[in-house]
Structures are given as structure tokens and as C-alpha cells.
matplotlib code that plots the C-alpha trace (Angstrom):
import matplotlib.pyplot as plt

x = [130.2, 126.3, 124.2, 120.7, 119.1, 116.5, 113.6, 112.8, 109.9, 109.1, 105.9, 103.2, 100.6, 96.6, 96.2, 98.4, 101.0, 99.6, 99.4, 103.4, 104.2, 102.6, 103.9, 107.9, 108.2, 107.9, 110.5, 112.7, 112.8, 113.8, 116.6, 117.8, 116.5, 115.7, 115.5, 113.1, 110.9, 109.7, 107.3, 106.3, 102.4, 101.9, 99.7, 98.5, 94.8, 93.5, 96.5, 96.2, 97.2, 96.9, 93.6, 93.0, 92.3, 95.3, 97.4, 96.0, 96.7, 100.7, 101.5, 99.9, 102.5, 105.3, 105.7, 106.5, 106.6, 104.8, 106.3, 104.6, 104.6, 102.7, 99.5, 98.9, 96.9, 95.1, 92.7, 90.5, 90.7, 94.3, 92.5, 92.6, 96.2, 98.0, 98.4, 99.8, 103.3, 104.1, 103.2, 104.9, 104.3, 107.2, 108.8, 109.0, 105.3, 104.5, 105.0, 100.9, 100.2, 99.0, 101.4, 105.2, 108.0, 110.1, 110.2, 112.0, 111.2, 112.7, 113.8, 114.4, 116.9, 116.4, 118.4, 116.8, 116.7, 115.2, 112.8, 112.8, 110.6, 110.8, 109.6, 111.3, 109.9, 111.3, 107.9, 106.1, 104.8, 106.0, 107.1, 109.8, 113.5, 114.0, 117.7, 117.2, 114.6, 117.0, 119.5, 116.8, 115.9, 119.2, 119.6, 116.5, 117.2, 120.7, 122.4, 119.3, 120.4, 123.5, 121.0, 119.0, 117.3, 116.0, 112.7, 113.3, 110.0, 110.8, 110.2, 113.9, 116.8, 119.2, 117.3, 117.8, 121.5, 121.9, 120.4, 122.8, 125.2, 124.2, 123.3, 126.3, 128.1, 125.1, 122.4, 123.0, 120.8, 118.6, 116.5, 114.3, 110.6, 107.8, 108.9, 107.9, 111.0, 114.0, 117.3, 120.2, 122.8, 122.9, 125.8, 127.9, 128.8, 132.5, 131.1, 129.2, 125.8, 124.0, 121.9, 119.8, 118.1, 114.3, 113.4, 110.8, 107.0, 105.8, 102.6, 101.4, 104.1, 102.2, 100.9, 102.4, 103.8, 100.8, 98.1, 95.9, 98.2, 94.9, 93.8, 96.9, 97.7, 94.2, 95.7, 98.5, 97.4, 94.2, 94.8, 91.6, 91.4, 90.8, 90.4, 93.7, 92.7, 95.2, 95.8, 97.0, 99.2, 103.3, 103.6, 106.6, 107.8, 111.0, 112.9, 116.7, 118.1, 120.0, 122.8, 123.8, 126.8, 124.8, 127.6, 129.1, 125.7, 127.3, 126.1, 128.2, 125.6, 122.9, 121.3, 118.4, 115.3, 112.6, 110.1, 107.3, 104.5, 103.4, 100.1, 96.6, 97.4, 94.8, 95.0, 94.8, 95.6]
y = [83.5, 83.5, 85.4, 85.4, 85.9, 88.3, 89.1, 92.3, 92.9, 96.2, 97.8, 95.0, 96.9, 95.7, 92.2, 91.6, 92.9, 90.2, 87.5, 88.0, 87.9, 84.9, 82.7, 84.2, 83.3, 79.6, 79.4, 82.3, 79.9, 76.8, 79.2, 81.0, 79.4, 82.8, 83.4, 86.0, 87.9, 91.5, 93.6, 97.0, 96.6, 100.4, 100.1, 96.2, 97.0, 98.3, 100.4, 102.2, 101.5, 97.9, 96.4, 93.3, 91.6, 92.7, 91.5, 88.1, 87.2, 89.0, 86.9, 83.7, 83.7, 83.8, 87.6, 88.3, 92.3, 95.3, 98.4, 101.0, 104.9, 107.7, 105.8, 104.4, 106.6, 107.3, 104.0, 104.1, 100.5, 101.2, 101.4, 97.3, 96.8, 100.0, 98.3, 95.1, 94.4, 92.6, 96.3, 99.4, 103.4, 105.9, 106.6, 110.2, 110.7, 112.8, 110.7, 111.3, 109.4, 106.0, 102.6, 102.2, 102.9, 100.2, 96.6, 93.9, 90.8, 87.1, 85.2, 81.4, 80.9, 82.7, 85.8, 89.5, 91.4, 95.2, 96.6, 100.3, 102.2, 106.3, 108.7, 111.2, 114.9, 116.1, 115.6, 114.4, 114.9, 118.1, 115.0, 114.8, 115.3, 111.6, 112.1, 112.9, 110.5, 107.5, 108.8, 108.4, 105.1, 103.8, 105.4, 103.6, 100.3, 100.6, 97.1, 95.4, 94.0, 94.8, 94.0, 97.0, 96.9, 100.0, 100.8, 104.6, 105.5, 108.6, 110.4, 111.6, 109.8, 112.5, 112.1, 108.1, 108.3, 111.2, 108.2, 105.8, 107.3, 109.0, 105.3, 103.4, 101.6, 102.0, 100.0, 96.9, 97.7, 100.9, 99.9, 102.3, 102.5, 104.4, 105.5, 101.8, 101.5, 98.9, 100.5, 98.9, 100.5, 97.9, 97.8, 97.5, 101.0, 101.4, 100.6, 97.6, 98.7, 97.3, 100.0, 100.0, 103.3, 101.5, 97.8, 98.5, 97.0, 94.1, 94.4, 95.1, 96.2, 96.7, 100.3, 103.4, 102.4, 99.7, 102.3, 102.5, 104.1, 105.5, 107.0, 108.5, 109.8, 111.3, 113.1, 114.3, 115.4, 117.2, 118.2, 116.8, 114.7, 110.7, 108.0, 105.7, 102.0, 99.7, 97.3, 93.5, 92.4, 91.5, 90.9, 90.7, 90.5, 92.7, 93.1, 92.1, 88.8, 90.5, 88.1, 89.9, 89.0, 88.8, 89.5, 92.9, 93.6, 94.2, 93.2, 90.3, 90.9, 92.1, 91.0, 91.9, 89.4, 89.9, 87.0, 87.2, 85.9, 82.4, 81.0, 81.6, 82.4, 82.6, 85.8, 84.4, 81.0]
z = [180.1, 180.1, 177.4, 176.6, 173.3, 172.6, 169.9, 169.4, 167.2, 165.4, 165.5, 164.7, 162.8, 163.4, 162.2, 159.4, 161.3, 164.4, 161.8, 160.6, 164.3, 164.6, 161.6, 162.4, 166.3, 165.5, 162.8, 164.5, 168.1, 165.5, 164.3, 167.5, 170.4, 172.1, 176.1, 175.7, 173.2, 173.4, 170.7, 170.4, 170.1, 169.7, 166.6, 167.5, 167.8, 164.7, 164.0, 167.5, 170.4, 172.5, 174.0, 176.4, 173.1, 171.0, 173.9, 174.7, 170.9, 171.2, 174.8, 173.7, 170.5, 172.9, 172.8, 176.7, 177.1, 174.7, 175.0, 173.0, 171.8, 171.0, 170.5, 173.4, 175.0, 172.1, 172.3, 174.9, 175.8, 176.9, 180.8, 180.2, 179.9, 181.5, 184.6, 183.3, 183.9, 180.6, 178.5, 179.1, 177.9, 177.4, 180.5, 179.9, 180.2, 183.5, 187.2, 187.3, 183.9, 184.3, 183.6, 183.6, 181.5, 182.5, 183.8, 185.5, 183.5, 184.1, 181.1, 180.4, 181.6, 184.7, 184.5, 185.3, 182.3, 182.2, 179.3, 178.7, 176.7, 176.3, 173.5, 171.6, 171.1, 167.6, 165.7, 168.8, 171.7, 174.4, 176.9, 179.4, 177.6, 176.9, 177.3, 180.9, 181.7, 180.6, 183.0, 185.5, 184.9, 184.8, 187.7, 189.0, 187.7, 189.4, 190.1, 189.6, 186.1, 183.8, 180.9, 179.8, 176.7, 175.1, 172.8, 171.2, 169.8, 168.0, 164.3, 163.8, 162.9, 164.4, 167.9, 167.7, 166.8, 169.6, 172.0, 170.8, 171.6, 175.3, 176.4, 175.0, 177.8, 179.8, 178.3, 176.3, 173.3, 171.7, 169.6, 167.4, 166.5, 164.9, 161.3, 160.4, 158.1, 158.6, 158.8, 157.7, 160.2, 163.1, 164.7, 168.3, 169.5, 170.9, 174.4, 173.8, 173.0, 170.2, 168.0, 165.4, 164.2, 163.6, 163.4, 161.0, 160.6, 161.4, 159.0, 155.5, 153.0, 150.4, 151.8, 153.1, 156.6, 156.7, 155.6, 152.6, 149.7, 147.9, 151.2, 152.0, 148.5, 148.4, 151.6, 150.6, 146.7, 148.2, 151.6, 152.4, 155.4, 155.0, 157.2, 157.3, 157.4, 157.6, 154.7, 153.7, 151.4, 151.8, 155.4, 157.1, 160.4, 161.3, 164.2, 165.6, 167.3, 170.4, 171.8, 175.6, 177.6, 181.3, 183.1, 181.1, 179.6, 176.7, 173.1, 170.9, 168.4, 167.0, 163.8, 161.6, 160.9, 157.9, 157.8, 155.2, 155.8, 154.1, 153.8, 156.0, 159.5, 161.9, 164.4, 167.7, 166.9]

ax = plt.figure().add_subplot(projection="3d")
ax.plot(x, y, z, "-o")
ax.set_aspect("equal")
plt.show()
């Protein structure tokens, strides 16, 4: 039976989070051979959002679709990329908001594999119930592909698990974004779904979720607002290595990846 193998890249934060990205996809191909690589660029540019230039540097890495979160909208530059097939936004935005929330994407080895993107709303955004707007993309993706891969960008745990569990046995994998941290609870649901509560950040480790630790403890010990710059300093690259069955479009496994950074990397190069 066919599978294909799959990167999944947590959220890459500005351009330390660009540069791990770009020093792990070389040694992860050497080590897994992958058919296709995907990255949530959600905080790519600066820490917000994705720009013509942010995704230039992802695709020419190898990375082959963004999907995205509750940023996205937030950069102004984001009228650059929306209508480019290889980036997505939530699919529970409104019908009327710019971009897609899912795609139909081809990998090496030539088989039809479909990228969804939604958002939660506990802690978010008042968007479409992102329960009910994965029914309706399954719905629309129908017998396109059996191979349905899922970015959750959401705040709570308890939501993420709640999706696990209302897509197993109809997507292959949900994957979770946003909170930046790498959970350690991957596993195959009883269905064959492969989960993973958050892939955690591609970018700066030595920060609070790839912001300035001064900046935000100033924030939270005064209540006074401060600018949030992103910082350097431990990189690391996290994200999953996805193995599908093409012809179930169920998961054999899923596996968690942290590469650290070594050495100067030139962004863009």
C-alpha cells in the first residue's frame, strides 16, 4: 500500500523562527525523505502575519503550503498573498472574507492530498463554530482525496482534544497551533487519525513564546502596555513527520521533530 510522508511545521516566528526552518528541511529530507512539507507561517513576518516576502523565503526552503491563524489579517501586506493557493486562512472566517481555508495540493509522488486550516473561538475570535465548519469542508472536499490534513489554530487545550476527537476517522491528521508550546501527547486515535494537541515554535526559545521576556514581564508586573519584539537565541524548529496510508487515509504514524538551530543561517538563502 502507498503512503506519503509529510512535514508539518509549527508556527515559524519572524526570522529566527525562518532561519530554524531553513537549517532543519535539509537534514529532515536526509532523514525522512518527505512527499510533501507544510508550515503554519502565521507569525512568519515580523511575528505577524505573512507577506510576499515572508513567503518567497518559506516556499524557496521547500515549504509547499502556509496555513495560518489569527494574525493573518492583522498585517496589512496579507492583500499580497491571500489569493495564493499555496497559503491558507481559517476556514471558519465569513464566505465574504478574502482567501481560502482549504486546498488541494499535489505531492511527489503524485497523489492529491488536502490542507485544512480552521480557528478555534475559546480565547479567540467570534468566528464560525469550527466544529461545524470542518464538517463542511469535509463535506466539500468529498471524494476528492482520502488524505485530509488538519491545522487547529486555537488557545485551549480542551477545544483541540474536542477536535480530535469529532474528526477522527475523517481526517488523517489534526494538528494544533498557536500556544507555541510542543506537546508531548501525539498519538493515533482509535480511527486512524493522528493528533497532536500543538506542534510548538519554530523560533527563539530563549523568550516567552518567541517574545522579549523583559518586555513581556514589564507587562504583566505593571499592567502597562509594551511593544513585543520578537527575540533570538535557542532556535528550534518543531513540528511532526506524518506517515499516511493513501488509500485508508489513515495515519501509521506520527512523530515529533525538534531541530536546533546550528551555526549562521542566512534568511532567504
Amino acid at each position: 500500500m502507498s503512503t506519503v510522508t509529510v512535514l508539518f511545521f509549527g508556527d515559524v516566528v519572524g526570522r529566527p523562527g525562518r532561519k530554524a526552518v531553513c537549517h532543519a528541511i535539509p537534514k529532515l529530507k536526509a532523514k525522512y525523505d518527505p512527499d510533501f512539507i507544510v508550515a503554519n507561517g502565521e507569525n512568519s513576518a515580523g511575528g505577524s502575519g505573512i507577506t510576499a516576502s515572508t513567503l518567497h523565503k518559506l516556499t524557496s526552503y521547500g515549504i509547499e503550503a502556509l496555513t495560518s491563524g489569527d494574525h493573518f489579517f492583522r498585517n496589512k501586506e496579507y492583500v499580497g498573498v491571500v489569493n495564493d493557493t499555496r497559503v491558507l486562512r481559517p476556514a471558519n472566517y465569513p464566505s465574504t472574507a478574502p482567501g481560502r481555508g482549504w486546498g488541494l495540493y499535489e505531492t511527489r509522488g503524485g497523489f492529491q492530498i488536502a490542507i485544512v486550516n480552521v480557528m478555534g473561538r475559546i480565547f479567540m475570535e467570534a468566528l464560525e463554530c469550527p466544529f461545524l465548519a470542518m464538517d463542511r469542508v469535509i463535506h466539500e472536499i468529498g471524494s476528492k482525496t482520502r488524505v485530509i490534513l488538519v491545522d487547529f489554530h486555537a488557545e485551549a487545550t480542551s477545544e483541540k482534544t474536542a477536535m480530535g476527537w469529532h474528526l477522527d476517522g475523517r481526517a488523517s491528521a489534526m494538528v494544533g497551533t498557536h500556544t507555541h508550546i510542543q506537546t508531548a501527547d501525539e498519538r493515533i486515535l482509535p480511527r486512524g487519525m493522528a493528533y497532536l494537541t500543538d506542534l510548538g515554535m519554530s523560533g527563539p526559545y530563549d523568550s516567552v513564546i518567541g517574545r522579549s521576556a523583559e518586555a513581556v514581564l514589564h507587562r504583566l508586573t505593571t499592567g502597562v502596555p509594551a511593544r513585543f519584539e520578537v527575540v533570538e537565541g535557542h532556535e528550534l524548529a518543531c513540528g511532526v513527520v506524518l506517515r499516511i496510508n493513501v488509500e485508508s487515509g489513515k495515519a501509521e504514524s506520527i512523530e515529533r521533530f525538534q531541530v536546533p538551530l546550528e551555526g549562521d543561517v542566512e534568511d532567504g538563502e
